[in-house]
N, C-alpha and C positions, 0 to 999 in steps of 0.2 A: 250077589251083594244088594240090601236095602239101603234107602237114603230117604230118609223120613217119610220109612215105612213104602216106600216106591222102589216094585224091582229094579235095577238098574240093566239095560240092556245094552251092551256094549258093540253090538252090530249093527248098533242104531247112532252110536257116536256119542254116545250120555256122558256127560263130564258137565258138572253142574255148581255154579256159585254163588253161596250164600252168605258171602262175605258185605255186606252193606256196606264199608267202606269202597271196596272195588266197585260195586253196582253202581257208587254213587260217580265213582272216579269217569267210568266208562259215558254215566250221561251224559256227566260235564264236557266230555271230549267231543262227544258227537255234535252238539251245542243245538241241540232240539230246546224248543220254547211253546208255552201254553199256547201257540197258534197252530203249533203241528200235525199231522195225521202224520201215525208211527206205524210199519208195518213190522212185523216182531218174526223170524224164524225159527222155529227150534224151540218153544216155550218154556220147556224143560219144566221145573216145581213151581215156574212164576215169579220167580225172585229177580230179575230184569224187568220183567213185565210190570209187577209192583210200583217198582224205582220210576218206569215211564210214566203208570199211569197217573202218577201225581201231578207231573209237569206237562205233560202234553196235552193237546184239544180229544185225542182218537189214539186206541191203541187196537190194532188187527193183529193179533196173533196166532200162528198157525203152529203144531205140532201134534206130531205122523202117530206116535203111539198112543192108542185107544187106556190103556190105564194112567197115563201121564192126564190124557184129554180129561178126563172125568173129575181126578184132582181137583185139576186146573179149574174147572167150571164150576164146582163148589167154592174155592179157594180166591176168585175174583170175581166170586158174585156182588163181592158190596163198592166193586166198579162199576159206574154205568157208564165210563166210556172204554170198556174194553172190552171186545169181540174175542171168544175163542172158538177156533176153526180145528175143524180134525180129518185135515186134509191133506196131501201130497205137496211140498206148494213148486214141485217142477212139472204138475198139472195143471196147474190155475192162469188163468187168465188174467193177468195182473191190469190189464185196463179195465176189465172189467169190474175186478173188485174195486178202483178208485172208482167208479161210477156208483157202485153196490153201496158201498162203505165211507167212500170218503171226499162224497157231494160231486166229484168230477174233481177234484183238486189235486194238485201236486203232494206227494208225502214222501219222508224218508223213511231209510230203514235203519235199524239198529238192532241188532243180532246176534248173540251166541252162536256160530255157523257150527252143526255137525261136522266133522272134519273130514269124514269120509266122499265125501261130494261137495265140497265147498267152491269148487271149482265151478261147475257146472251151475250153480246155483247163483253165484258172480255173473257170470253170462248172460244167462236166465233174467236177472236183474237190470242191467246195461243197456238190454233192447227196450226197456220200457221208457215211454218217453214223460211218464208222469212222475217219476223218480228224481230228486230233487240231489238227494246224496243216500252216501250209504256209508257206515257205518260196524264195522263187522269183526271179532271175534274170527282170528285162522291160525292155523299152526304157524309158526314163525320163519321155517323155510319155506312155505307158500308165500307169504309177505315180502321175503326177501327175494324167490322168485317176480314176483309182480312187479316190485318196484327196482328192477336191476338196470344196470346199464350196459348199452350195445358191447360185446364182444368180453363179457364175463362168461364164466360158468352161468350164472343161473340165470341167463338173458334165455327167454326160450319164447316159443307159442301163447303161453297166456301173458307171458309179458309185453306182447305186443298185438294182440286183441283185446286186451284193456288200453292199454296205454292211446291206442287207436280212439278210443273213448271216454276215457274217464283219466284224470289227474289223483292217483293214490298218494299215499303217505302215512307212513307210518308211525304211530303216535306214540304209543309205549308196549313193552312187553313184560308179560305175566308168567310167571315157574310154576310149575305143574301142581306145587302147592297149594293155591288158591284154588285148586276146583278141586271137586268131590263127585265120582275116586279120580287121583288124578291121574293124569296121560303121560305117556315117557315122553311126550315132546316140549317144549317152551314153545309159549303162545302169543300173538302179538291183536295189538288193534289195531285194524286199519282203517283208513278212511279214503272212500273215492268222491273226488267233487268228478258231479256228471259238465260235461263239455254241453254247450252249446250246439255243437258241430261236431266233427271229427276232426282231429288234426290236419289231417289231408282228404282231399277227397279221391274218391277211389270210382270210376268208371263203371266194374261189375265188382261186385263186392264175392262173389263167387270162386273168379279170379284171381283176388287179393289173399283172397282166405288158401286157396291152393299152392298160390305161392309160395306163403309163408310154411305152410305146413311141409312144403317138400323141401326148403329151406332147412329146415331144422328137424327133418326124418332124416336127411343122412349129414348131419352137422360135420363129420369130416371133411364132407368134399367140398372143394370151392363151389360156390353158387349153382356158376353155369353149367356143372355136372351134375349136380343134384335135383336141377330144374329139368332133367331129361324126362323124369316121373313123367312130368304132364304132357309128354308124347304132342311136344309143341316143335315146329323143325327147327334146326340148330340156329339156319339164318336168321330166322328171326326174332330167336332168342337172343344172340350177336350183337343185332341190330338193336334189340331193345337195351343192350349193357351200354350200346355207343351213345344214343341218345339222351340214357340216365347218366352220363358221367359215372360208370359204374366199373371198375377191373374185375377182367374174366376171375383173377384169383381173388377175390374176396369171398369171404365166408358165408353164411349165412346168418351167422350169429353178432356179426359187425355192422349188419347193415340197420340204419335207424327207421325208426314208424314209417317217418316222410319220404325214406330212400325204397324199403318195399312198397308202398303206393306209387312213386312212381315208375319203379318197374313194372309193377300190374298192369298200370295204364299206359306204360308204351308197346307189350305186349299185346294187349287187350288194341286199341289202334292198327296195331302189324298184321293181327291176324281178322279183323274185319274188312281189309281193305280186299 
């Protein structure tokens, strides 16, 4: 399938929108203003891009397909503030490009995410501490994963390594109809305001992350049988549920951001001592 005249490649996540009312809707949301540096993913035909480069100080755009890239590079020449990159962007050095690109300064993002790695690329995002907010374009049960609460169905691992960092929320959502070709899924916008901090702090962030992850590899079992993964001894496992106010039978899927950090960090204490 072409899209003005552009193969579309669908193992690449291509779902693309040239609807100018939405482009315009999605700016509005994200609430970038002519002082901004925008970092773009997924460039796709440039029809976001466009939309940004009106309003914002910088637009850095990055997308992975080499005939998309070339388009694009004719098609936003008569930008002079907007960069197009034809790169990986779960290669790049994201401090570095705000040093490259955009004076040393804080920017956000605002994105069409390919759906297929959307996840990783959130992440990827999170750890940069020059990222002001983000802005993003995900299938709508990733959104409603992110933003679940303790002891649903869709409370999992990325819901609580984000939420660990960043405040999401969900702004509005879009039918497959708006994009071109479009996707069997419904699509939402979401928005993460980056934390200051992390909700809690976390002792070995190592730790935290293991936790959680054995937590929610065997979601059946109550916690403190799921926690055997980490080949931690039982007492001191025990010990760390008695400290956190924590019962042996709770789930792992009940437990809040603040309540896995601090069993990390009573754990993490038990076994250095």
């Amino acid at each position: 399938m072409k899209v003005k005249g552009v193969n579309v490649k669908k193992r690449l996540g291509q779902n693309f929108i040239l609807d100018k009312n939405i482009l315009s809707k999605i700016v509005n949301a994200s609430g970038v203003t002519s002082e901004d540096f925008v970092l773009e993913i997924g460039a796709g035909l440039g029809t976001l891009t466009e939309e940004l480069a009106k309003r914002v100080k910088k637009v850095v755009t990055f997308e992975i397909d080499k005939e998309l890239y070339e388009v694009l590079k004719e098609k936003l020449r008569i930008y002079d503030n907007v960069v197009v990159i034809n790169e990986d962007i779960m290669k790049v050095d994201l401090e570095k490009l705000a040093h490259e690109y955009f004076e040393g300064e804080n920017f956000k993002v605002v994105a069409n995410l390919p759906y297929y790695i959307t996840s990783p690329i959130i992440m990827l995002l999170l750890d940069c501490k020059f990222i002001k907010d983000i802005t993003v374009l995900v299938q709508k049960e990733v959104a409603q994963r992110i933003c679940a609460s303790p002891g649903t169905k869709e409370y999992g691992i990325l819901t609580v390594f984000i939420n660990f960092k960043a405040k999401p929320k969900i702004l509005f959502n879009l039918p497959p109809s708006v994009f071109i070709p479009p996707p069997k899924v419904q699509s939402s916008l979401i928005k993460f305001e980056i934390l200051d901090k992390p909700v809690a702090q976390v002792k070995d962030e190592k730790l935290f992350s293991d936790v959680v992850k054995a937590a929610f590899g065997q979601r059946r079992k109550v916690l403190s049988n799921a926690l055997k993964t980490l080949n931690i001894d039982k007492e001191i496992i025990e010990r760390a549920f008695d400290l956190s106010g924590l019962s042996f039978k709770r789930r792992g899927e009940t437990l809040t951001v603040e309540e896995f950090a601090l069993l990390a960090n009573n754990i993490y204490d038990l076994t250095i001592k």
